[in-house]
N, CA, C and O of each residue as an XYZ file, in Angstrom:
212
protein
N       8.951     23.235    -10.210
C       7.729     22.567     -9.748
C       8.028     21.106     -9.439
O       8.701     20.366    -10.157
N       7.390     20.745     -8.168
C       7.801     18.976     -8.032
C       6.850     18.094     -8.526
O       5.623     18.036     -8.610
N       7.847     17.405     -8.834
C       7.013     16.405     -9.179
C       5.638     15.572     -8.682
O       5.805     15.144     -7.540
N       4.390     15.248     -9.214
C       3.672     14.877     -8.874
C       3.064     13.204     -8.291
O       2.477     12.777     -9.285
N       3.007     12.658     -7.727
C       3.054     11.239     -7.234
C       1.607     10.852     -7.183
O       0.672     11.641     -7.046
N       1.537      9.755     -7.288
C       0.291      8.707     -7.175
C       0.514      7.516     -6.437
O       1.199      6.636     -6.958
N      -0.035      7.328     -5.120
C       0.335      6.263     -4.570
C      -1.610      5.691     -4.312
O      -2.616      6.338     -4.020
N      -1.355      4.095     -4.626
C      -2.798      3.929     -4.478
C      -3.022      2.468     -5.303
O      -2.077      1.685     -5.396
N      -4.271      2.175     -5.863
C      -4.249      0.977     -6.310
C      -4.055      0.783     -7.860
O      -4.292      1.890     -8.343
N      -3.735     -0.106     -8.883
C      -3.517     -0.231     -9.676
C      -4.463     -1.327    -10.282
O      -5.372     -1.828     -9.620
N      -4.226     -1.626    -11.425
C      -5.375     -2.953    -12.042
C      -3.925     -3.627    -12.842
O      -3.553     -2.918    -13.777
N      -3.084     -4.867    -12.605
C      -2.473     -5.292    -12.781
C      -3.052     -6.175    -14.458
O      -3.402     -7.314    -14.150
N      -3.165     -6.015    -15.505
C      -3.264     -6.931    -16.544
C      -3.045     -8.535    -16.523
O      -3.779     -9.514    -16.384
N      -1.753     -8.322    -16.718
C      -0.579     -9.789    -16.625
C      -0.963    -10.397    -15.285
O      -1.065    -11.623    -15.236
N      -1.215     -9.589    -14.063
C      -1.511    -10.705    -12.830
C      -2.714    -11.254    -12.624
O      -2.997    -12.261    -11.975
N      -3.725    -10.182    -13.502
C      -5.038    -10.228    -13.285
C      -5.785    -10.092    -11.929
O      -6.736    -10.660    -11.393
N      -4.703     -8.821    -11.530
C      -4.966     -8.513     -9.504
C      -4.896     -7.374     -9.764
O      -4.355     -6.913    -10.768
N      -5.710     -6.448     -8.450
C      -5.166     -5.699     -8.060
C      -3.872     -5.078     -7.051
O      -3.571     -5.421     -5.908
N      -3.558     -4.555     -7.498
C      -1.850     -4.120     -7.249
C      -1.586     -2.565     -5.692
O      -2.013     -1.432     -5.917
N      -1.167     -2.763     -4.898
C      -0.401     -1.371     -4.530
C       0.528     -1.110     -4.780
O       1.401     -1.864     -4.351
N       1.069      0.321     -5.775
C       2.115      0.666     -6.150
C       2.135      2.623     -6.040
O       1.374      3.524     -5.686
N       2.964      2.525     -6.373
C       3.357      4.183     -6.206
C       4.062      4.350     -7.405
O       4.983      3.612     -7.758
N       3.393      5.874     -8.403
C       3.734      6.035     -9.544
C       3.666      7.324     -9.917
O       2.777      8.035     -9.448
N       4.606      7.829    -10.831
C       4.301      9.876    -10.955
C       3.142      9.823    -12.043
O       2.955      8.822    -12.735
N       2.507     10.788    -12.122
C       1.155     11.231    -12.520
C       2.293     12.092    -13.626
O       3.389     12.624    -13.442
N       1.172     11.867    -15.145
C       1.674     12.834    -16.015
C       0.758     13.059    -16.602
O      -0.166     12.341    -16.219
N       0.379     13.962    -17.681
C      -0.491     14.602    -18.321
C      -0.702     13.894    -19.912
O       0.303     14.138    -20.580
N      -1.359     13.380    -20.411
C      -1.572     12.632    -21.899
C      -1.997     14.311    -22.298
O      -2.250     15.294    -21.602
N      -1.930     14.071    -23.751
C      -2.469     15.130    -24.583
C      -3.784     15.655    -25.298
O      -4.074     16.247    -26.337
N      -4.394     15.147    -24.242
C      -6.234     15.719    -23.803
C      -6.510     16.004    -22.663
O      -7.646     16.158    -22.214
N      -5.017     16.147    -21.821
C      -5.445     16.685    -20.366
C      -5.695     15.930    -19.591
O      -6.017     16.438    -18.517
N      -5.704     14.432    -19.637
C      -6.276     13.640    -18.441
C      -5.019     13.119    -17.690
O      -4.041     12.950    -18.418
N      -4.889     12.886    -16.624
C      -4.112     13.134    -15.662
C      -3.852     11.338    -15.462
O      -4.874     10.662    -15.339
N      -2.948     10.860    -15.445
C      -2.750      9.132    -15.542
C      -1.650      9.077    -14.410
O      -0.836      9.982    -14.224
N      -1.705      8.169    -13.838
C      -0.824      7.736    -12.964
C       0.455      6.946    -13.693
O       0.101      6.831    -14.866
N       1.414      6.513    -13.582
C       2.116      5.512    -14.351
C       2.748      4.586    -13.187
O       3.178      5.411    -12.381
N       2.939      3.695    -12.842
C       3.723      2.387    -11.969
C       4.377      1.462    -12.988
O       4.231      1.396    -14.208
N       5.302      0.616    -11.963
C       5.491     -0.842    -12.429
C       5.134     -2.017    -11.369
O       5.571     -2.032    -10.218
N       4.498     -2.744    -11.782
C       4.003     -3.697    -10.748
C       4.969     -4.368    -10.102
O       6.105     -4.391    -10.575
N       4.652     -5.030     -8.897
C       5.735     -4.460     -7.814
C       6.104     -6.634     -7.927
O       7.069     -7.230     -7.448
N       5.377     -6.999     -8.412
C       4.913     -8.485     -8.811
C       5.993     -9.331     -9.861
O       6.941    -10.071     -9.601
N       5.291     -8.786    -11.408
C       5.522     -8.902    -12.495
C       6.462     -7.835    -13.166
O       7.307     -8.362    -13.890
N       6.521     -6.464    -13.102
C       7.142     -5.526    -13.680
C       6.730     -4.813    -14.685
O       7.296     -3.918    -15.312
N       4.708     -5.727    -14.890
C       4.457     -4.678    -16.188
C       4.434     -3.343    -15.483
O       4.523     -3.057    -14.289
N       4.272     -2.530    -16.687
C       3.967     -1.084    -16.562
C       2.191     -1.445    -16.027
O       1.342     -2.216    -16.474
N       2.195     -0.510    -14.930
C       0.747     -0.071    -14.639
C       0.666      1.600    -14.896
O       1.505      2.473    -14.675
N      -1.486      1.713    -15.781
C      -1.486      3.005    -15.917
C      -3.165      3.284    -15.194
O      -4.121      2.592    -15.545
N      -3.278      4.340    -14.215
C      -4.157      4.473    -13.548
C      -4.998      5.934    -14.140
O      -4.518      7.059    -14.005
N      -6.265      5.666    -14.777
C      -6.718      7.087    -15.098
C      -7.382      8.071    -13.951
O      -8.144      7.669    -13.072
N      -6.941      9.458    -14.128
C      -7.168      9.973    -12.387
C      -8.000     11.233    -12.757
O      -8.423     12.038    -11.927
N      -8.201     11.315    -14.220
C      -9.726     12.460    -14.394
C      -8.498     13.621    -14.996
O      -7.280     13.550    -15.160
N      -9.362     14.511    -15.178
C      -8.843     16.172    -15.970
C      -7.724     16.638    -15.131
O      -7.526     16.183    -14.004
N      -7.169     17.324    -15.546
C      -6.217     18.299    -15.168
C      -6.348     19.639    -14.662
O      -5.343     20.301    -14.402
């Protein structure tokens, strides 16, 4: 199965911006479906919540 991608906007913390980045989508352990990035800026980790699975 391939991998799943998220390309789209982010909420940057540390920049206090919003961000475009591209990030794989993984599953937390209640099923909700999260994007993951690194800001393309700063380098934090960005995490985007994208609803159920």
């Amino acid at each position: 199965m391939a991998e799943e991608t998220y390309e789209g906007e982010f909420y940057c913390v540390k920049c206090k911006a919003k961000r475009e980045a591209k990030g794989n989508v993984v599953v937390n352990a209640k099923g909700t479906r999260m994007a993951k990035a690194k800001c393309p800026v700063c380098g934090t980790n960005l995490n985007r919540i994208l609803g159920k699975a």
